[in-house]
C-alpha positions as CSV (number, residue, x, y, z in Angstrom):
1,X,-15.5,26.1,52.8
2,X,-17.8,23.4,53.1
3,X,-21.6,24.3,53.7
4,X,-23.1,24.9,56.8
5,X,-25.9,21.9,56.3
6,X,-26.0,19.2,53.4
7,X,-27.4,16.3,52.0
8,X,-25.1,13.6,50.2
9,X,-27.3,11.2,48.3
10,X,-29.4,11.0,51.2
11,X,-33.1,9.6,51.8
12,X,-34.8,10.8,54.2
13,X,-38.3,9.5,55.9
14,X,-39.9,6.7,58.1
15,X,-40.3,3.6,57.5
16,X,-42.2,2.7,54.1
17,X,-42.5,6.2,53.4
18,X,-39.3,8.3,52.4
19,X,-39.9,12.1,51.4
20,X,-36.8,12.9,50.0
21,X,-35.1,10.7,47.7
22,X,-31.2,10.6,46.5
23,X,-31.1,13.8,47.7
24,X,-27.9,16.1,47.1
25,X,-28.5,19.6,48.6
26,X,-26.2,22.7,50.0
27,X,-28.0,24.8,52.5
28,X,-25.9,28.8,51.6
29,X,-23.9,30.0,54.5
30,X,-24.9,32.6,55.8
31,X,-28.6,33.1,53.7
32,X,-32.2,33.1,55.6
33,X,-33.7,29.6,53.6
34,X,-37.3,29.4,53.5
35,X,-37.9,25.8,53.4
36,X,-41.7,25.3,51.3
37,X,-44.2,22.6,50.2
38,X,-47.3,21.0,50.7
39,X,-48.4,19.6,54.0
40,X,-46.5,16.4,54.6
41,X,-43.9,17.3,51.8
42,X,-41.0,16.7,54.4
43,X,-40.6,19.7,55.9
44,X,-40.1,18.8,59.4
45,X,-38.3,15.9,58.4
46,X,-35.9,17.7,56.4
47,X,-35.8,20.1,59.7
48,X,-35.1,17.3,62.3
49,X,-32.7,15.5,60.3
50,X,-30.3,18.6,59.4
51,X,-30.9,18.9,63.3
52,X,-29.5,15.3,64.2
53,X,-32.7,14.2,65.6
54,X,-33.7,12.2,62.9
55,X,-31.1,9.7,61.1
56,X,-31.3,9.6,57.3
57,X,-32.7,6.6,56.0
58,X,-29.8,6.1,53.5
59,X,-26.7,9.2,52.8
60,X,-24.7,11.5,54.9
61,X,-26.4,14.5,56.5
62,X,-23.4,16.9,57.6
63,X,-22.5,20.2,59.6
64,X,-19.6,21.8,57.9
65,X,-18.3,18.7,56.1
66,X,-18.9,16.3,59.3
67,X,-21.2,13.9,59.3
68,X,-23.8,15.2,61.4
69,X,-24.6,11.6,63.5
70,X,-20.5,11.7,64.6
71,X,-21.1,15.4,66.7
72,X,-21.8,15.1,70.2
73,X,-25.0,16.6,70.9
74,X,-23.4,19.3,73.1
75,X,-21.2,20.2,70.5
76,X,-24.1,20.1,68.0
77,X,-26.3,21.7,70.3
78,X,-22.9,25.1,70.1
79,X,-23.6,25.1,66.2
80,X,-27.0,24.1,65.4
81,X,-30.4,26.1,67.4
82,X,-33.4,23.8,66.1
83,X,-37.1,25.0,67.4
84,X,-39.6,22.5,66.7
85,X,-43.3,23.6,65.4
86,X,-45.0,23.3,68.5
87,X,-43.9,24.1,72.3
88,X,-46.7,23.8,74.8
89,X,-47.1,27.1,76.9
90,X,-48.2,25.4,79.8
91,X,-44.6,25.3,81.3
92,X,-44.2,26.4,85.0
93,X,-41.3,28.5,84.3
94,X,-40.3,32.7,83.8
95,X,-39.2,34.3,80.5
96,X,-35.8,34.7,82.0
97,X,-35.8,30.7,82.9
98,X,-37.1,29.3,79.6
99,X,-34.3,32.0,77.6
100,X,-31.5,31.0,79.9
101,X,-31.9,27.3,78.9
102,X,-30.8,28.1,75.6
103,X,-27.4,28.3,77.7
104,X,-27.4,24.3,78.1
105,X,-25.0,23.9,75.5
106,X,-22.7,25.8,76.9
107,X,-22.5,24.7,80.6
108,X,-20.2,21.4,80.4
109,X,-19.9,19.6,83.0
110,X,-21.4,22.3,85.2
111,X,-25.3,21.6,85.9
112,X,-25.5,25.6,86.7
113,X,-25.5,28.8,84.4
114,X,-22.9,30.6,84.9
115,X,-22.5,34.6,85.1
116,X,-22.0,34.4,81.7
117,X,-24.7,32.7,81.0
118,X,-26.8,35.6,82.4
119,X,-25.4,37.9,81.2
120,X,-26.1,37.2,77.9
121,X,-29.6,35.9,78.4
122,X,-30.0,39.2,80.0
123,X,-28.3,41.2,76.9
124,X,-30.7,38.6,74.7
125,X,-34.1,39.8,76.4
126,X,-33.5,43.4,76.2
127,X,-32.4,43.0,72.4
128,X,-36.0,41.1,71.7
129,X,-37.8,43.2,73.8
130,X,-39.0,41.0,76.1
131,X,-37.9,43.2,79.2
132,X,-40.9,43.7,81.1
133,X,-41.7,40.0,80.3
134,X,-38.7,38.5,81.8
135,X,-40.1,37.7,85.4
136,X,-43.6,36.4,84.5
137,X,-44.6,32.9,83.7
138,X,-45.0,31.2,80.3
139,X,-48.4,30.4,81.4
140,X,-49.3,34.5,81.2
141,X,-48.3,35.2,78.0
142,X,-50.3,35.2,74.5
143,X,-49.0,32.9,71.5
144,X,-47.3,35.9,70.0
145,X,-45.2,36.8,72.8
146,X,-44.5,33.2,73.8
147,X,-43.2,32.4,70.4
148,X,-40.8,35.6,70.5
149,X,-39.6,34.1,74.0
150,X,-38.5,30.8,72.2
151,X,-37.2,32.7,69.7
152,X,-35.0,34.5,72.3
153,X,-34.3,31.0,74.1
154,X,-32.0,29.7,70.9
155,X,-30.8,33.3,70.3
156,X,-29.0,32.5,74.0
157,X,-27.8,29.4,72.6
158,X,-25.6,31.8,70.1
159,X,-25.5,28.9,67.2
160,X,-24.6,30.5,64.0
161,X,-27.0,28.1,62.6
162,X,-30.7,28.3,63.0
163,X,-33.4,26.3,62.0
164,X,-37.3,27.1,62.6
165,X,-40.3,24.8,62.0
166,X,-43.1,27.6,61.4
167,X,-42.6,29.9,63.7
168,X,-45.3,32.0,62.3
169,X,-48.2,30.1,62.0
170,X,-50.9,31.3,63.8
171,X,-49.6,34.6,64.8
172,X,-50.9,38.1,63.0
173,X,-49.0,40.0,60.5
174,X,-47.2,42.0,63.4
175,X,-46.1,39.1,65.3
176,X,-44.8,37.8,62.4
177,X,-42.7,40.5,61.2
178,X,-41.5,40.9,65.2
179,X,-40.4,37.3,64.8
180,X,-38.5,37.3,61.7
181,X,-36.4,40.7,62.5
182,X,-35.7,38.6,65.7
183,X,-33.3,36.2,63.8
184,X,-31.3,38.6,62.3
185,X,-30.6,40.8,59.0
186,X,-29.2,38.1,55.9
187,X,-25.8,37.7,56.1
188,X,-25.8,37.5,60.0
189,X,-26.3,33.3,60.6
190,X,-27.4,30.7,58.1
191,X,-31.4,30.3,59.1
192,X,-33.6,27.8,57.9
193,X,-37.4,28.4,58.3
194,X,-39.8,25.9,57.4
195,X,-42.9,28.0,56.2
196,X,-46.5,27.7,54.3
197,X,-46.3,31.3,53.4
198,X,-44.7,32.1,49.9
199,X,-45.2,35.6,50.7
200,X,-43.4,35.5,53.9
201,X,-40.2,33.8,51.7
202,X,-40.6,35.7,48.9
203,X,-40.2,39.0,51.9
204,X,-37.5,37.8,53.8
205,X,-35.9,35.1,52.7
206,X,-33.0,35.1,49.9
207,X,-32.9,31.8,49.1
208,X,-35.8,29.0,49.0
209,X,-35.7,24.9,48.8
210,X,-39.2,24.1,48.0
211,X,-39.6,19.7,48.3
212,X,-42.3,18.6,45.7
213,X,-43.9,15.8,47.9
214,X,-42.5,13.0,45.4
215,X,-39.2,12.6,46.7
216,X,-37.1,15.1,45.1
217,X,-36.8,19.3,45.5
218,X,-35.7,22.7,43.8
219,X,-33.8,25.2,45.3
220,X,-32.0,28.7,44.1
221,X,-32.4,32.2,45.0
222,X,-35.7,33.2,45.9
223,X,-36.9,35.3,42.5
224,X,-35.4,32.6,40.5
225,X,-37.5,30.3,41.7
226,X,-40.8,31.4,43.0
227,X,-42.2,32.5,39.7
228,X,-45.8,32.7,38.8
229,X,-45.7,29.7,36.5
230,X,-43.6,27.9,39.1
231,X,-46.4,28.2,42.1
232,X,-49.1,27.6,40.3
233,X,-46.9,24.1,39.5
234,X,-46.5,23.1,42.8
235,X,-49.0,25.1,45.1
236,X,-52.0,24.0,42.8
237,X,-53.1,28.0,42.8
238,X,-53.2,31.0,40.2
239,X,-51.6,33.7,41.2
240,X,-50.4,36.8,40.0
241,X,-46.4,38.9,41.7
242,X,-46.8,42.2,42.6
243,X,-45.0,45.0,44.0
244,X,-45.7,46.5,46.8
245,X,-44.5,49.5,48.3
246,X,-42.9,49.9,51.7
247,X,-42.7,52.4,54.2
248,X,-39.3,52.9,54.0
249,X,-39.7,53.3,50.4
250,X,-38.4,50.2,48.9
251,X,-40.7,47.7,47.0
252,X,-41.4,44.0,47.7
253,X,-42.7,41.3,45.7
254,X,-46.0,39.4,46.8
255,X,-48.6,36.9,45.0
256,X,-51.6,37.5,45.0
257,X,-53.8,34.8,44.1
258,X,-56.2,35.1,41.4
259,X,-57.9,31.9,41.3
């Protein structure tokens, strides 16, 4: 079965400055990816590209063994949910508008949403908890609950592939836990989440691809690769895993840093 996202000796940038180099890469199907690095490592890039937004400067990008600039953008649109790092608020529409046009996909040749449509959108808001949000305006709402409404919007869009360009940032620790529950347990969808927070990957994400700012990357399951040794490498920082206990009386592994 071929991977959900991939590189093929690709290169990937702008021009006269490429941030991924030669690149061969399998995104797991299925697995919640954090996707981490320095500020202007590639992140987004990486992000828009698997998305079909950006071309690779050289290689194939595909979705499930096709090459990724060959899918029509509707069809894309059916197998790919991409939400880029920052969405104004200021948008003149309801929770139930801005959620239902994760539907566009969907509609063909029709320019209205269907029954369907709302249906789901409807089923979608109640499962996020965004019920007694779903008749007032964007413009009402504080950055934690408009970020769980976009959330919601590509939920409607019901791609089994999801990619997020920090959808945390900014928000507080319970905004960001709300968030991350919102996309679903591991094993549900392949999600890709660009992040700076190793301790939000090393949480909730089994699987990590973390690009080095030179042109190349390492990836591999999420312990494996976010050591102690291995982020002090790359982050430039000291720090120091620990277990912490949770509530439900399993332990997770944080870094603290110490330096």
């Amino acid at each position: 079965m071929s991977a959900p996202l991939a590189l093929d000796d690709a290169t990937l940038g702008y021009t006269g400055r490429t941030v991924l180099t030669n690149a061969t890469l399998e995104i797991p199907d299925s697995r919640r990816v954090a996707l981490l690095g320095r500020n202007g490592s590639g992140k987004s890039t990486l992000l828009r590209t698997f998305a079909g937004i950006q071309q690779p400067i050289s290689g194939r990008v595909t979705c499930e063994g096709r090459d990724i600039g060959l899918i029509a953008p509707p069809t894309r649109g059916r197998r790919i949910a991409y939400l880029p790092q920052q969405v104004s608020p200021e948008i003149p529409f309801t929770v139930f508008e801005v959620v239902l046009m994760g539907r566009y996909p969907h509609r063909g040749l029709s320019l209205f949403s269907s029954a369907e449509d709302r249906r789901i959108v409807s089923r979608v808001i109640e499962e996020t908890g965004l019920t007694d949000l779903g008749q007032k305006r964007c413009t009402e709402l504080s950055g934690g609950e408009f970020q769980r409404v976009l959330v919601a919007s590509i939920l409607a869009q019901q791609a089994p592939i999801m990619l997020l360009d920090e959808p945390t940032a900014s928000l507080d620790l319970h905004h960001r836990s709300s968030i991350l529950s919102m996309t679903g347990e591991e094993g549900e969808r392949t999600v890709v989440i660009a992040t700076h927070d190793i301790n939000l990957a090393a949480a909730h994400c089994g699987w990590v691809v973390v690009l080095d700012g030179e042109g190349g990357f390492t990836d591999g399951p999420t312990e494996e690769v976010l050591t102690e040794s291995f982020v002090a490498e790359t982050f430039g920082i000291e720090v120091q895993a620990v277990q912490v206990d949770l509530p439900s009386g399993g332990k997770r592994r944080q870094f603290v840093v110490t330096s």
